[in-house]
LOMIMAR-244893 format. One line per field, with one value per residue: residue number from 1; residue in one letter; y negated, x negated, z of N, C-alpha, C in turn. Coordinates in steps of 0.001 Angstrom, whole numbers, plus 500000, padded with zeros to 6 digits. Layout:
REM residues N
pos <- (NUM ...)
code <- (A ...)
n_north <- (Y ...)
n_east <- (X ...)
n_up <- (Z ...)
ca_north <- (Y ...)
ca_east <- (X ...)
ca_up <- (Z ...)
c_north <- (Y ...)
c_east <- (X ...)
c_up <- (Z ...)
This chain:
REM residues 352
pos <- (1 2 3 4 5 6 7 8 9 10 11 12 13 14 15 16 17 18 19 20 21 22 23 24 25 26 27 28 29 30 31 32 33 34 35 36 37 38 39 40 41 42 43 44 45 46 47 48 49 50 51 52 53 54 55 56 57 58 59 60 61 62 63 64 65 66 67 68 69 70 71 72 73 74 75 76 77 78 79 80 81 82 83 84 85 86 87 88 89 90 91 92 93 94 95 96 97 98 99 100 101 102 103 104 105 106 107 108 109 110 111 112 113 114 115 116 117 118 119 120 121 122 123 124 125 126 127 128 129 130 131 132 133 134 135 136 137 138 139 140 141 142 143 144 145 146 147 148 149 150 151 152 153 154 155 156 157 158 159 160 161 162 163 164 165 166 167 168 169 170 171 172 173 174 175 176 177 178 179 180 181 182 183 184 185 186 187 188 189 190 191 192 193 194 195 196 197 198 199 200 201 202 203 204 205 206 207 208 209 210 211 212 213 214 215 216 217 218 219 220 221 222 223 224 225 226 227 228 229 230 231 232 233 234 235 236 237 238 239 240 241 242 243 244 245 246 247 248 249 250 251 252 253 254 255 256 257 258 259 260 261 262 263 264 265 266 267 268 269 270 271 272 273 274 275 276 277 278 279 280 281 282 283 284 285 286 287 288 289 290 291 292 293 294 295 296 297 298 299 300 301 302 303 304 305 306 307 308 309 310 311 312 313 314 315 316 317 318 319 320 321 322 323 324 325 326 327 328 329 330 331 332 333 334 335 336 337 338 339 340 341 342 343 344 345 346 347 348 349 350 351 352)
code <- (X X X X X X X X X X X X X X X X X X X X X X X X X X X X X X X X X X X X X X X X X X X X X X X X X X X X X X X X X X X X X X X X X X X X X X X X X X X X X X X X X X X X X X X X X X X X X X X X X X X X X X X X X X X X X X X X X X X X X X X X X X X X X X X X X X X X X X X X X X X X X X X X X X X X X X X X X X X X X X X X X X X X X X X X X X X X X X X X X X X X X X X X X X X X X X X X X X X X X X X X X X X X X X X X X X X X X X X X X X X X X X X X X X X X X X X X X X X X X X X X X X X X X X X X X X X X X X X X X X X X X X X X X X X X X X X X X X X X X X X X X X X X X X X X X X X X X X X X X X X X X X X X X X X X X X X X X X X X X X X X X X X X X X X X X X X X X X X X X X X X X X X X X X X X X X X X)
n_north <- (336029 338906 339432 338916 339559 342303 344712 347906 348734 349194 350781 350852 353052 353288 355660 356427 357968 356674 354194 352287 350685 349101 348474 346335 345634 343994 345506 344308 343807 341849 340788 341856 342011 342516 344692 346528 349356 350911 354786 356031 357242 355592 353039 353153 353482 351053 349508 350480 349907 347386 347707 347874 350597 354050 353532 353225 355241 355245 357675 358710 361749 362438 362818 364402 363626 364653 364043 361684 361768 363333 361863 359506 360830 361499 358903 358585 357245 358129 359825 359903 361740 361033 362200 362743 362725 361584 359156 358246 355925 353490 353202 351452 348862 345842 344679 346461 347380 348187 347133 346573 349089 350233 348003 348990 351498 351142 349831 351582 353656 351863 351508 353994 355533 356692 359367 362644 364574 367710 367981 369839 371745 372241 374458 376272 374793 375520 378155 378225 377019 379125 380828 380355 379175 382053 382996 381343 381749 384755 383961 382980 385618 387263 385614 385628 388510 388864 387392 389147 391244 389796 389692 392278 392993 390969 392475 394018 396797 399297 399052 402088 402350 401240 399982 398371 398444 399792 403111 404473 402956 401280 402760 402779 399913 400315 401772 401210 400533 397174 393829 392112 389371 389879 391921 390322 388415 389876 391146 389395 388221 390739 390442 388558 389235 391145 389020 387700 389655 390647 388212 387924 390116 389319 387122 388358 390493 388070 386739 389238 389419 387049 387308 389273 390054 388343 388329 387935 388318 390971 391880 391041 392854 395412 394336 395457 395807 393573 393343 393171 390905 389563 388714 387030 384924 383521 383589 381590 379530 378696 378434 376801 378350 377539 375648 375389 375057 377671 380513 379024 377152 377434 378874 376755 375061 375956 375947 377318 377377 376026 373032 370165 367926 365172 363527 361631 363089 364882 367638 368771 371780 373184 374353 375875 374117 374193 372931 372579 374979 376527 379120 380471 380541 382045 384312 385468 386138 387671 389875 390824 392010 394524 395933 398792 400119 400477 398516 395843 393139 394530 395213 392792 391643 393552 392987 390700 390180 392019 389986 387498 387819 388884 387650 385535 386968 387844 386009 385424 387550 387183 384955 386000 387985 385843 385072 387542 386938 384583 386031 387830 386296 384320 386133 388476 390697 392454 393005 393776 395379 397434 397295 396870 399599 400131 400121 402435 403906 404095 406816 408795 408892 412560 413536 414785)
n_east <- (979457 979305 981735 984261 983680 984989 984598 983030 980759 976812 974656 971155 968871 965642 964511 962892 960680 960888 961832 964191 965294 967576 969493 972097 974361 975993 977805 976585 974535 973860 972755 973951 972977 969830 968396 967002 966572 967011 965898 968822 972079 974395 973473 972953 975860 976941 975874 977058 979555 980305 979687 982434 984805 984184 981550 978743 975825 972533 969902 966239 964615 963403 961682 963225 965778 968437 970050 971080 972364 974202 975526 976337 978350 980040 980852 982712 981383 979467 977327 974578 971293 967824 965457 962052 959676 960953 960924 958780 957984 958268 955614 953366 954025 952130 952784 954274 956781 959170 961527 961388 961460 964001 965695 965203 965963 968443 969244 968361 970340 972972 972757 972706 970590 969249 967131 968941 968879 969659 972369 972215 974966 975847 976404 974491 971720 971363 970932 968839 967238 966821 965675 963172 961764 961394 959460 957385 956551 955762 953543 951905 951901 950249 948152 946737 946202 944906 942281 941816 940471 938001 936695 936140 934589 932297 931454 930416 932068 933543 936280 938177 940822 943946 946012 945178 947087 949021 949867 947631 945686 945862 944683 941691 941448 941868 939919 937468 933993 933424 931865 932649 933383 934519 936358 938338 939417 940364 942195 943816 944681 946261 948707 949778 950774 952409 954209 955132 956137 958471 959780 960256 961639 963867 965110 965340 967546 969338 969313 970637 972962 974157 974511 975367 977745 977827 978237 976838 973826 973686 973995 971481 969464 969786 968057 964445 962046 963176 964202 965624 964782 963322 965759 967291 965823 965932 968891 969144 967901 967631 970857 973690 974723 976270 975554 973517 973079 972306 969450 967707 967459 967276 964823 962901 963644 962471 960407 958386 958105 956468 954292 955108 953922 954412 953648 954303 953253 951911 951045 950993 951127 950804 949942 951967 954312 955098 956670 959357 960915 959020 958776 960912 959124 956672 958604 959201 957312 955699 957700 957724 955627 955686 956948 957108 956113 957997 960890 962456 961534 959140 958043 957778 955845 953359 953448 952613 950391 948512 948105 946970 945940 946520 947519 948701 950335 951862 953193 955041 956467 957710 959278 961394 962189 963857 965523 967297 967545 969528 972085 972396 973257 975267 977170 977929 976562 974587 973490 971723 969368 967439 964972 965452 965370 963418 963186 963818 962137 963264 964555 962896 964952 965502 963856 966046)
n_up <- (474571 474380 475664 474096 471664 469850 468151 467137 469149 469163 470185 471687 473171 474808 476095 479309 481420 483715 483940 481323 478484 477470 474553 473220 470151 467586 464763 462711 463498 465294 468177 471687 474374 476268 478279 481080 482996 486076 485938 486502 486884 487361 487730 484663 483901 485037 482637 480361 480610 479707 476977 475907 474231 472977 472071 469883 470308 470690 471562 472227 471666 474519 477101 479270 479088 479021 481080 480602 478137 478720 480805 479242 477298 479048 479657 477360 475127 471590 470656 469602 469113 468513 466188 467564 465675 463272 463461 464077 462479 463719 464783 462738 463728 464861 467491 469804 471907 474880 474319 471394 470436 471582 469863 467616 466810 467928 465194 463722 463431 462837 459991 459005 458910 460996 461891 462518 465531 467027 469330 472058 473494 476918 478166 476195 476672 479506 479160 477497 479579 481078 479005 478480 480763 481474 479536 480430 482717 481782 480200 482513 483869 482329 481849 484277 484346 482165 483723 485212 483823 483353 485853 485935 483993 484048 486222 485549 484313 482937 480878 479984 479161 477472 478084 481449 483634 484163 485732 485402 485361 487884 489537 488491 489437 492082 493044 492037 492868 494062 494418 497644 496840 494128 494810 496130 494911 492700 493934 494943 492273 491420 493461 492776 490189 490766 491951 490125 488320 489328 489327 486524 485366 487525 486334 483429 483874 484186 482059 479897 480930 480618 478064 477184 476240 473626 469894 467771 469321 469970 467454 465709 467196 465660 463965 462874 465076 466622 469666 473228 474790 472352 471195 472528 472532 470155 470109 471885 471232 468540 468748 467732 465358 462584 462038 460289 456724 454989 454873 454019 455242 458360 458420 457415 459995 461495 461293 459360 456877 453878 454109 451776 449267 447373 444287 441776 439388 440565 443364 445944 448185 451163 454650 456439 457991 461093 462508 464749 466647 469282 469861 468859 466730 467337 468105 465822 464453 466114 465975 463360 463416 464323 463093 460673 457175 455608 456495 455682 455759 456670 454122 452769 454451 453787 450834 450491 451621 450587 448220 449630 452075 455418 457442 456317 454709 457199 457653 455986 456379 458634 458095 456835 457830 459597 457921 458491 460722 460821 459163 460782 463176 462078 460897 462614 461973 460210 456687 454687 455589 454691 452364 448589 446028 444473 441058 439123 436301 432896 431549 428527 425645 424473 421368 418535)
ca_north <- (336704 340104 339551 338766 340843 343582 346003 348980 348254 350432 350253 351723 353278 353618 356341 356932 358918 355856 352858 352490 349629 349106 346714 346740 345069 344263 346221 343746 343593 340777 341209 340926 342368 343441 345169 347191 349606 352361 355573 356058 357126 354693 351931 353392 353432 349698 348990 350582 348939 346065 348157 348546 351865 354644 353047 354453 355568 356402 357592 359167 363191 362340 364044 364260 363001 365377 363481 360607 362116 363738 360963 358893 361681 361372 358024 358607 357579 358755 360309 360348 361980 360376 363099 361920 363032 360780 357513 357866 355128 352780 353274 350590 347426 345558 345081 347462 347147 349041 346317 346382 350507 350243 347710 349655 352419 350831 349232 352590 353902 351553 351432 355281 356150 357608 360881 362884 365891 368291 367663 371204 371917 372027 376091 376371 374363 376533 379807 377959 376951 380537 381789 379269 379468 383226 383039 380370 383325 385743 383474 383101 386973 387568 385192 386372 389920 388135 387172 390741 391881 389152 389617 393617 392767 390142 393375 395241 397850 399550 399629 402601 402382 400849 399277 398454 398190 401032 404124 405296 401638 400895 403949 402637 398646 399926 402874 400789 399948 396001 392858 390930 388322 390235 392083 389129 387831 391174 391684 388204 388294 391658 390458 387205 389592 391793 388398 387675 390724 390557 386968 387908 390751 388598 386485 389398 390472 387323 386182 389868 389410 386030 387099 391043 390158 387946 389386 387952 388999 392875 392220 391271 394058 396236 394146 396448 394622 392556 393826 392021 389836 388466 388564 386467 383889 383442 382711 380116 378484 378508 377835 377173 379083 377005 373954 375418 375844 378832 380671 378611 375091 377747 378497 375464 374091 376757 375313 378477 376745 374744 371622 369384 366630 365261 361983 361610 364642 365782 367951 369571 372108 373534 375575 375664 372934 374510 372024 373038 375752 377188 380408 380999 381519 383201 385589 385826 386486 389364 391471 391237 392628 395373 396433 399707 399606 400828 398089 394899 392102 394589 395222 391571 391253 393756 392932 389121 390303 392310 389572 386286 387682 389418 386280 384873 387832 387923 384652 385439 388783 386133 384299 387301 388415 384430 384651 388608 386825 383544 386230 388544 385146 384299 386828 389131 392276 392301 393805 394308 395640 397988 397001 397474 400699 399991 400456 403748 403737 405101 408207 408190 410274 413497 413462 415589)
ca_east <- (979580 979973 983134 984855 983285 985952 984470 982567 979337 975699 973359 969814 968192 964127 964352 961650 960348 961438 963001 964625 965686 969123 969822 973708 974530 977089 977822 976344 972908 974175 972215 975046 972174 968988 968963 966039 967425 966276 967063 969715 973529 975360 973370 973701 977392 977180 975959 977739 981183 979947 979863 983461 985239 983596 979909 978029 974659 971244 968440 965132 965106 962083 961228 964273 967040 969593 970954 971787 973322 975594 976565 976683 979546 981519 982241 983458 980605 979306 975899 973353 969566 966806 964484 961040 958893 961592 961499 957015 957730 957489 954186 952819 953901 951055 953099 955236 957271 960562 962497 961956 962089 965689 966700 964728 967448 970123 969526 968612 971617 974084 972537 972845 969487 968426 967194 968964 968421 970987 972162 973062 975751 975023 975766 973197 971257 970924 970780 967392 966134 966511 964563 962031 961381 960974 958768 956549 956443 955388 952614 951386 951154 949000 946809 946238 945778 942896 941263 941357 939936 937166 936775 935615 933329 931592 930940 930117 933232 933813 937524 938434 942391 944859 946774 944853 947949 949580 949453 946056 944571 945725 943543 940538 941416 941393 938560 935760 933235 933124 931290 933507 934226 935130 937234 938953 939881 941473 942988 944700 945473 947295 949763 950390 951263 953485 955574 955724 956935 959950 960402 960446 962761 965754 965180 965642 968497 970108 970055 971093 974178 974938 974257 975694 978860 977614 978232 975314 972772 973800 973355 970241 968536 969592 966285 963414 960847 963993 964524 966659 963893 963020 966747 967408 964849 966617 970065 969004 966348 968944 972303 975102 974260 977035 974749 972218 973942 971657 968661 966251 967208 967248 963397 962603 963508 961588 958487 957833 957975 955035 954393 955117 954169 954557 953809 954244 952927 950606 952488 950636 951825 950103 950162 953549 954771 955222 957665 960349 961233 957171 959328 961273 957933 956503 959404 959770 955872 955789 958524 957300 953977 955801 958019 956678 955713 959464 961542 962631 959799 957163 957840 957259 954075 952592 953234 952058 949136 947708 947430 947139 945725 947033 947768 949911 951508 952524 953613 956026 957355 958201 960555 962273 963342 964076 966823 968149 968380 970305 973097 972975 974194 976677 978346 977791 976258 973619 973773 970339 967996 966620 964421 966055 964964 962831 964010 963464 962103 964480 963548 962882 965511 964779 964832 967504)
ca_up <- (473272 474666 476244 472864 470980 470338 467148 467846 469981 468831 471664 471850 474824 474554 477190 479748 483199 484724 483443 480376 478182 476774 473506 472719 469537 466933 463835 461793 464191 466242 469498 472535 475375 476548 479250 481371 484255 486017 485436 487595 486326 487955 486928 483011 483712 485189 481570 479307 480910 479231 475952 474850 474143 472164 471790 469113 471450 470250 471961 471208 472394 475321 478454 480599 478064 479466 481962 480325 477119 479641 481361 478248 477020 480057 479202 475775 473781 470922 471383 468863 469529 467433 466389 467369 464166 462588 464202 464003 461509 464535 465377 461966 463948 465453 468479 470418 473716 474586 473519 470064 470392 471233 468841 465929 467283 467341 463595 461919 463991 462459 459081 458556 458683 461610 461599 463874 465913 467329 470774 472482 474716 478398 478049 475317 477298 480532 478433 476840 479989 481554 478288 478580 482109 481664 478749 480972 483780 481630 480138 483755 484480 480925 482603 485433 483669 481567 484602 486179 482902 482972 486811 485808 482672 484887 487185 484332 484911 481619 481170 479058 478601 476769 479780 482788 484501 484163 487206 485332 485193 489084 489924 488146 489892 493230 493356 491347 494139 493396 495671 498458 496261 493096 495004 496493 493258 491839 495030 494805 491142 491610 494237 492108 489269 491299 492556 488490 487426 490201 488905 485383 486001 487962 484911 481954 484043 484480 480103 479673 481411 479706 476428 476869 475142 472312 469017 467267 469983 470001 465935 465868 468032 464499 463214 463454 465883 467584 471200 473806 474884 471682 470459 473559 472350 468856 470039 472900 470908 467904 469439 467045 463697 461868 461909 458788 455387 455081 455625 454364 456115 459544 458004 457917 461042 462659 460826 458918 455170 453577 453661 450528 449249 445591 444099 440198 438585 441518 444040 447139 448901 452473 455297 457412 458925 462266 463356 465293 468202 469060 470361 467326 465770 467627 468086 464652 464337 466883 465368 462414 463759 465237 461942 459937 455856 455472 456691 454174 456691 456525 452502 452053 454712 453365 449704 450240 452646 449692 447378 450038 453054 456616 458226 455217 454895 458261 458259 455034 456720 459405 457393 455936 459473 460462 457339 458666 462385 460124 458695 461941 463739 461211 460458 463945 461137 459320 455674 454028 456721 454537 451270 447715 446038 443143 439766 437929 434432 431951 430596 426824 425320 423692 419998 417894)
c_north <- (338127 339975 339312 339209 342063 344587 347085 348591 349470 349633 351423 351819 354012 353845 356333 357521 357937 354944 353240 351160 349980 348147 347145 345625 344714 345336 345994 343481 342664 340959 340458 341042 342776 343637 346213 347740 350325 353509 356436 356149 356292 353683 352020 353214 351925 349046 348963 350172 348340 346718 348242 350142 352310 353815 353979 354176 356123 356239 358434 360702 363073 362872 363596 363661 363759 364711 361870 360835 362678 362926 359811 359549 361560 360036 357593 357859 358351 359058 360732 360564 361760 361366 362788 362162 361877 359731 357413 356248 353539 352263 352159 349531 347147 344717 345536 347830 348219 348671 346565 347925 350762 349887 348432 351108 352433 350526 350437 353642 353181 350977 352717 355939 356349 359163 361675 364412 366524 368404 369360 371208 372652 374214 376746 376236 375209 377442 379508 377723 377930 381107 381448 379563 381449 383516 382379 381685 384371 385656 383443 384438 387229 386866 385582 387980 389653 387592 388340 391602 391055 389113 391223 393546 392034 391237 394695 396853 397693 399801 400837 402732 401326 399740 399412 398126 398744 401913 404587 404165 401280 402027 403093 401344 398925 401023 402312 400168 398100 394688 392417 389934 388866 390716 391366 388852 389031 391156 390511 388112 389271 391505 388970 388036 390640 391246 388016 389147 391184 389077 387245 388512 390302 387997 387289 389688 389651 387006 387635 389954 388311 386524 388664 390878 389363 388361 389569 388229 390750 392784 391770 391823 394865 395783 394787 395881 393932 393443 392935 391084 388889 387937 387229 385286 383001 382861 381551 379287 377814 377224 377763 377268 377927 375423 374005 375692 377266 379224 380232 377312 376123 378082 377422 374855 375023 376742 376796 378371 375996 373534 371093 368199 366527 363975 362206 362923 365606 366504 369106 370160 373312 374492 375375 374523 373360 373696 372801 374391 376791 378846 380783 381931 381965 384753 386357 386987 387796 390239 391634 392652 394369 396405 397269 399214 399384 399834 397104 393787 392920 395086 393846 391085 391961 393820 391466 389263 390883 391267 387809 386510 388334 388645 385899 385713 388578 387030 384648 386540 387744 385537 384621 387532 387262 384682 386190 388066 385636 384885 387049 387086 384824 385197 388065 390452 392056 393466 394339 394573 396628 397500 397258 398398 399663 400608 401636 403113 404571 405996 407981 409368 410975 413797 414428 416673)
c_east <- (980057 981337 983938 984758 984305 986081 983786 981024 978121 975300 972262 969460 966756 964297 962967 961688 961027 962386 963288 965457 966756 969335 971045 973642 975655 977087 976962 975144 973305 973488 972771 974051 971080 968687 967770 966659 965660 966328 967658 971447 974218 974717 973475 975361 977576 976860 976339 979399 980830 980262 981070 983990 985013 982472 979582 976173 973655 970364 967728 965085 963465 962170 962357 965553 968357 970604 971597 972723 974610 976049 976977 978348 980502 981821 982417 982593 980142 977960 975245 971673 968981 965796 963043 960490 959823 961441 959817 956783 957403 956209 953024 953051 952720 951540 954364 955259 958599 961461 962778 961813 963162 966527 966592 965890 968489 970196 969658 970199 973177 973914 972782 971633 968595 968420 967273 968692 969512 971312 973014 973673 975457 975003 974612 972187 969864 970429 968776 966619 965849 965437 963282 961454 961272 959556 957303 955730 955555 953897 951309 950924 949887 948044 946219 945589 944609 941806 940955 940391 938372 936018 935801 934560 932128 930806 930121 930741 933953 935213 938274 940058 942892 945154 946109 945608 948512 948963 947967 944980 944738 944422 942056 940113 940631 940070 937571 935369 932524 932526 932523 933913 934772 936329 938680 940055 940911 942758 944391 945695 946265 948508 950432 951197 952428 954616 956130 956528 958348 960628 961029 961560 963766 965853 965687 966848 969616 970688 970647 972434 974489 975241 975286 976907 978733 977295 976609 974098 972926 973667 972213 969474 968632 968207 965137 962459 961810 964311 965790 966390 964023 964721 967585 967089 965575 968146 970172 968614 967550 970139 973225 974408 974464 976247 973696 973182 973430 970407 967282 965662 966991 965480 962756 962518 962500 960016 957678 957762 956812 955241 954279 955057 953468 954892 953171 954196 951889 950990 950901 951455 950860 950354 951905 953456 954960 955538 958835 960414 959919 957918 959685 959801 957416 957232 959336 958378 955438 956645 958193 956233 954532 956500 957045 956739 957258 960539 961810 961399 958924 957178 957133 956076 953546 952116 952549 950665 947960 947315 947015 946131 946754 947930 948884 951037 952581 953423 955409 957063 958230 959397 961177 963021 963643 965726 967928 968716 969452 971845 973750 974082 974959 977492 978674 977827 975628 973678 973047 969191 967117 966000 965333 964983 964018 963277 963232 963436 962760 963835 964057 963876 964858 965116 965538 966622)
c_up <- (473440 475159 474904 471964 471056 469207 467794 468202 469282 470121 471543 472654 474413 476488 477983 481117 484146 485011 481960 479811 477175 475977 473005 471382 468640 466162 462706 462090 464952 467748 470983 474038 475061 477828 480254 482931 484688 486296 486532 486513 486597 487516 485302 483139 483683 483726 480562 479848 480152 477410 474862 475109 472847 471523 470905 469847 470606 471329 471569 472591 472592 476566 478610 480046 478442 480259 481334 478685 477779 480326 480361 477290 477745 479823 478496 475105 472910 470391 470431 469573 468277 467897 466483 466100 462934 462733 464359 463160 462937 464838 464475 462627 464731 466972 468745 471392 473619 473965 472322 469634 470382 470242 467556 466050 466778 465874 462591 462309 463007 460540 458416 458182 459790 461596 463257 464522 466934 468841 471575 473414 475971 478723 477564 476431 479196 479709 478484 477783 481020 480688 478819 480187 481631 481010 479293 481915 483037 480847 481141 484290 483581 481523 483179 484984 482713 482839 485695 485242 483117 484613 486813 484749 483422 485976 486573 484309 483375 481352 479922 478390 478447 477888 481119 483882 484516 485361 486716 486404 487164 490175 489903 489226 491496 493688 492517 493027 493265 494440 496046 497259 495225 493330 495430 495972 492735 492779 494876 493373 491019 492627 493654 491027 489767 491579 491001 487943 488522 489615 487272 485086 486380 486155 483580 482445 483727 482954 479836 480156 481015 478415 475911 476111 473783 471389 467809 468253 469454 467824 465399 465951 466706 463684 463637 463974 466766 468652 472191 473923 473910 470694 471298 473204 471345 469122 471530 472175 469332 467961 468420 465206 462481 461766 460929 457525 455126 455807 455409 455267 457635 459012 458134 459079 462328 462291 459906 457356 455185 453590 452252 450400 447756 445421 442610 439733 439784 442652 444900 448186 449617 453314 455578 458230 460797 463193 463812 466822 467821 469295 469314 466882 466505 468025 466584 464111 465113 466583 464707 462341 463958 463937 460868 458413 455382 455197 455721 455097 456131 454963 452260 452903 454227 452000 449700 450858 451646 448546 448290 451395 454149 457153 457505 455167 455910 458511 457156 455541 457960 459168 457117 457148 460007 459916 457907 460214 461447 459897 460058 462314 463481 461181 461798 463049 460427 457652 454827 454815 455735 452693 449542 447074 444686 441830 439211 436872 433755 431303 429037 426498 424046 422305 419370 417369)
């Protein structure tokens, strides 16, 4: 049947760590294979021969999916990612194997209803997993810096400054008189945090020199709270602007809108969805923090914070600077950074 077969092939791949099952089909659902490798390029290649020219390809965006969307591209298919949160609808049958993961793939694939998710180019790609890997790093030192803190409380070592890591705070680290083992511990966690902050460092270097000529990065940093770091974060995590109509579908996908949900006349609507890139928000969430009463973010946290709460209104100043990084990116200039004035009341004129 496959060999005669000569319209355009769908095929589903229910990716995994190891193996991975392949169901090719017609247009019409016709089922010409099933297929279970393992994951290995060359045996994916050995199966999509069998496919035809220009396959339409889905798979589901799961650990380690990189390598086979890229070798699925090199030979001229056409590469859809199935966004998981989309494809949950699975999970009601009362049984479920890979098999019928793929074909449920391929069907909403060639029906027009899978929901898909954006596959980034292998530049992107790196950029994001330089951020990412830095961001991981710098997770790892904070640690360690909570356990030097927790390491001195435990000793009952009062720490009076700001930064215990700073030239004051190294003073205080190494002249407290502390037991063999406490010291141990500090001693250790301070030379772990010394090889992090050389790691972190190549790393800030390295996206600063990718990114130093991109026009929407350097317009960004004009957002008050955006730095390189977190401006860094925004166009990896991102990637191609031109893929939101505006700035509230780029809101949205960064999980910073409410949830809704509305059936007949009864309509609930919740916290944030906080689907999408965890960095985003929190980038978005730390500039905010950082942005004076002045700016147009902290007008609207601190006008929503007074009647909603701190938190809320942090979360709304959030969104405000999500849509100023949305036009920076677009347009490489941002045009309303600063609040509109408030309207004067008209003076009464003076009578005759």
């Amino acid at each position: 049947m496959s060999a005669s077969y000569e319209g355009t092939q769908v095929v589903g791949i229910d990716l995994h760590r190891r193996r991975s099952v392949l169901v090719r089909m017609t247009e019409t659902g016709e089922r010409l294979e099933t297929v279970r490798i393992s994951n290995d390029p060359q045996y994916l290649r050995q199966v999509m021969a069998r496919a035809g020219e220009a396959p339409e390809v889905v798979l589901e965006a799961a650990y380690g999916w990189y390598w086979a969307a890229d070798t699925l591209a090199e030979l001229g298919a056409h590469v859809h990612l199935a966004h998981p949160l989309g494809v949950k609808m699975f999970s009601y049958r009362r049984v479920k194997n890979d098999e019928l993961d793929a074909g449920d793939l391929a069907d909403l694939l060639r029906m027009g209803r899978l929901p898909e998710a954006w596959i980034a180019p292998p530049a992107t790609r790196e950029l994001r997993g330089w951020v990412r890997h830095r961001a991981k790093l710098v997770g790892l030192r904070s640690s360690l810096k909570c356990q030097v803190h927790a390491v001195l409380a435990g000793a009952g070592v009062q720490v009076g400054m700001s930064d215990l890591f700073s030239p004051g705070g190294q003073h205080l680290l190494t002249g407290t008189g502390l037991s063999a083992e406490s010291r141990v511990r500090i001693d250790s966690a301070l030379r772990l945090i010394e090889h992090l902050d050389v790691e972190i460092e190549a790393f800030t270097k390295l996206i600063g020199g990718r990114l130093r000529k991109h026009p929407g990065y350097r317009a960004i940093q004009q957002i008050p709270g955006v730095g390189p770091i977190l401006a860094a974060v925004f166009v990896a995590e991102i990637g191609d602007i031109t893929r939101f109509p505006g700035p509230a579908q780029l809101a949205s996908w960064a999980g910073l809108t409410p949830k809704h949900h509305e059936s007949d006349t009864t309509v609930h609507r919740g916290r944030i969805t906080k689907q999408g890139s965890r960095l985003v928000r929190w980038a978005a969430v730390e500039a905010v923090q950082r942005v004076g009463p002045h700016t147009r973010p902290g007008v609207v946290r601190d006008r929503v914070a007074a009647r909603r709460g701190r938190n809320i209104g942090v979360v709304a100043g959030a969104r405000e600077l999500v849509e100023l990084v949305f036009y920076g990116l677009r347009d490489g200039r941002i045009r309303r950074l600063t609040p509109a004035a408030p309207a004067t009341p008209a003076t009464p004129a003076t009578p005759a």
